[in-house]
matplotlib code that plots the C-alpha trace (Angstrom):
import matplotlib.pyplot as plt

x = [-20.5, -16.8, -17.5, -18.4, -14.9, -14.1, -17.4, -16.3, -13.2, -14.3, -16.9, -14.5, -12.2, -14.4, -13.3, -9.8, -11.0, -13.0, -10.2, -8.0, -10.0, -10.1, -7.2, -4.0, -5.2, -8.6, -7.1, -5.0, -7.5, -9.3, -6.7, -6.0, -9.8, -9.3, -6.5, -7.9, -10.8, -9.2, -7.1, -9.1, -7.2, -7.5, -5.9, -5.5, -3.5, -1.5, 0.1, 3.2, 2.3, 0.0, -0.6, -2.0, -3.0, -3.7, -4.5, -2.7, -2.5, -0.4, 2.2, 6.2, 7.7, 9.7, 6.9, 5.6, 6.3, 6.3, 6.7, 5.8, 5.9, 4.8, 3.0, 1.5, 2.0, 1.8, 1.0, 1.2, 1.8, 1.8, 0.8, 2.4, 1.2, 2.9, 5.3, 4.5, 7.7, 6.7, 3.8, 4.5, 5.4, 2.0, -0.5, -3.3, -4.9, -9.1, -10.1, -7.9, -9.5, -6.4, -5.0, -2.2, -3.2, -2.7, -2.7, -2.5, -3.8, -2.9, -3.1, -2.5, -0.8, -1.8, 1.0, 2.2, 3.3, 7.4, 8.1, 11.3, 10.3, 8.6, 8.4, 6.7, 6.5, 4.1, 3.0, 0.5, -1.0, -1.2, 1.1, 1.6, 2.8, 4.2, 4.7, 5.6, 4.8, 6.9, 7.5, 5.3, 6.8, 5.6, 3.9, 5.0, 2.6, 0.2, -0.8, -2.8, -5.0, -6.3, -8.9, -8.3, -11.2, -11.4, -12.8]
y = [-149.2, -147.9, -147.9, -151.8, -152.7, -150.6, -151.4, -154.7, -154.2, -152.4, -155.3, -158.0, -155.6, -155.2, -157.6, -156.4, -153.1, -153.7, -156.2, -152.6, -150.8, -153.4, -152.7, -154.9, -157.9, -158.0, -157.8, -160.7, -163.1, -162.5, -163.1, -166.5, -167.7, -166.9, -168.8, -171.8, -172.1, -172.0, -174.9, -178.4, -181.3, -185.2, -186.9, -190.3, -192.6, -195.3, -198.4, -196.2, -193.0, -190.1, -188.4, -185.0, -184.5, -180.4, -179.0, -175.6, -175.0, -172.7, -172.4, -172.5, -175.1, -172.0, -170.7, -173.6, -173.6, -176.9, -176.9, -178.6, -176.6, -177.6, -180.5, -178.8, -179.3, -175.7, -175.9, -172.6, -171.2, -168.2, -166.9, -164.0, -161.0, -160.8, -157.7, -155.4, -156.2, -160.1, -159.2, -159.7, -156.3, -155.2, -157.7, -156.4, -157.7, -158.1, -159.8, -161.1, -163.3, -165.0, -162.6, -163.7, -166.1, -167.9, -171.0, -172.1, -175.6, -176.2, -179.4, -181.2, -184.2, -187.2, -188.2, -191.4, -188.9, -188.1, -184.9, -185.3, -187.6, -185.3, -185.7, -183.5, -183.8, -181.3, -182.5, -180.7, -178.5, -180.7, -181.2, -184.4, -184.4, -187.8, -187.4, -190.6, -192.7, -193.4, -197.1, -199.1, -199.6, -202.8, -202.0, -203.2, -206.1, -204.5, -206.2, -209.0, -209.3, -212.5, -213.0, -215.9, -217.2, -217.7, -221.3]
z = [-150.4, -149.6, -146.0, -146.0, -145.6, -143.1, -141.1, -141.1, -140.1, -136.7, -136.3, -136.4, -134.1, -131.5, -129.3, -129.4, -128.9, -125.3, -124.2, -124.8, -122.3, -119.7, -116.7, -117.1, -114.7, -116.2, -119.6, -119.1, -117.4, -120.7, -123.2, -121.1, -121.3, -124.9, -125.1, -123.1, -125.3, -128.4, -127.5, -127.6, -125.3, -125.2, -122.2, -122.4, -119.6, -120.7, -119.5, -118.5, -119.4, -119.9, -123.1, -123.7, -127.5, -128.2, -131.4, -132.4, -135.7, -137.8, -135.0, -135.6, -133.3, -132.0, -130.4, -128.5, -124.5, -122.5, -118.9, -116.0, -112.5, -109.0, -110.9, -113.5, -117.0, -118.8, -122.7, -124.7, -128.0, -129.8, -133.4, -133.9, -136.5, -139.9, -139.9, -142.9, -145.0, -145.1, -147.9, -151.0, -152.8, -154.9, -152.7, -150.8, -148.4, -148.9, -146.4, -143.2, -140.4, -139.2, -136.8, -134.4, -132.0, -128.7, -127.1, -123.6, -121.4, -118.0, -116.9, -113.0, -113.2, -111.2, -108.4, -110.5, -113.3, -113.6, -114.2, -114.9, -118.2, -120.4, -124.5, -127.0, -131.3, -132.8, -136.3, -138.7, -135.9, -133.1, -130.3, -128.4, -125.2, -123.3, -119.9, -118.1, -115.0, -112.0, -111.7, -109.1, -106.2, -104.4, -101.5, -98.3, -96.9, -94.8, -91.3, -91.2, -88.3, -87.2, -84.9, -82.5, -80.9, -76.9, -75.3]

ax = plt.figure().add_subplot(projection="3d")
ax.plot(x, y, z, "-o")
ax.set_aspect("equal")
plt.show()
């Protein structure tokens, strides 16, 4: 019964483990599909602006990245491991299934989208991201062409 624990331990380590052993490209093309699939998006377009809605919970706002490059919006976060002087003196851990963390979306923006006019709030978990739209510029009237009949 004493090797229970530790059983489990290497089962729910596994993953880590095989990621470990991959080469250093692999290894992070797999940690960012992690990361992409553990971060749900909505997109919605507004009026005059786009919103991107992501969930990442248990993040510090500290460790929350915004950017936008090349027109794309990157999104990531990171969850980072509790050192071993943060327990409490006299606690043991049974069980732990919250392990460090991350979070990454990348999104392209459509051409109406400023770059330059980017907002964020991140509230109980999820981060809200406002980036707004360029105003319209009124097109200039486009040819008409008329057909004149011949007699």
């Amino acid at each position: 019964m004493e090797t229970l624990p530790s059983d489990m331990r290497k089962v729910l380590n596994f993953p880590d483990e095989m990621e470990k052993m991959l080469q250093p490209p692999a290894r992070a093309y797999v940690k960012n599909a992690k990361a992409i699939f553990r971060t749900p998006a909505d997109v919605y377009e507004h009026p005059d602006s786009y919103s991107f809605v992501l969930d990442m919970p248990g993040l510090d706002v500290a460790n929350i990245k915004v950017k936008v490059e090349n027109g794309v919006l990157h999104v990531a976060g990171k969850k980072k491991k509790k050192k071993a002087g943060e327990e409490k003196e006299g606690v043991k851990a049974i069980r732990v299934e919250r392990r460090r963390s991350r979070y990454m979306r990348k999104f392209t923006l459509p051409q109406d989208a400023n770059p330059e006019e980017v907002n964020e709030s991140y509230k109980d978990g999820v981060l809200t991201v406002i980036v707004s739209k360029r105003p319209r510029q009124q097109e200039p009237s486009k040819p008409k062409t008329v057909i004149i009949p011949i007699s």
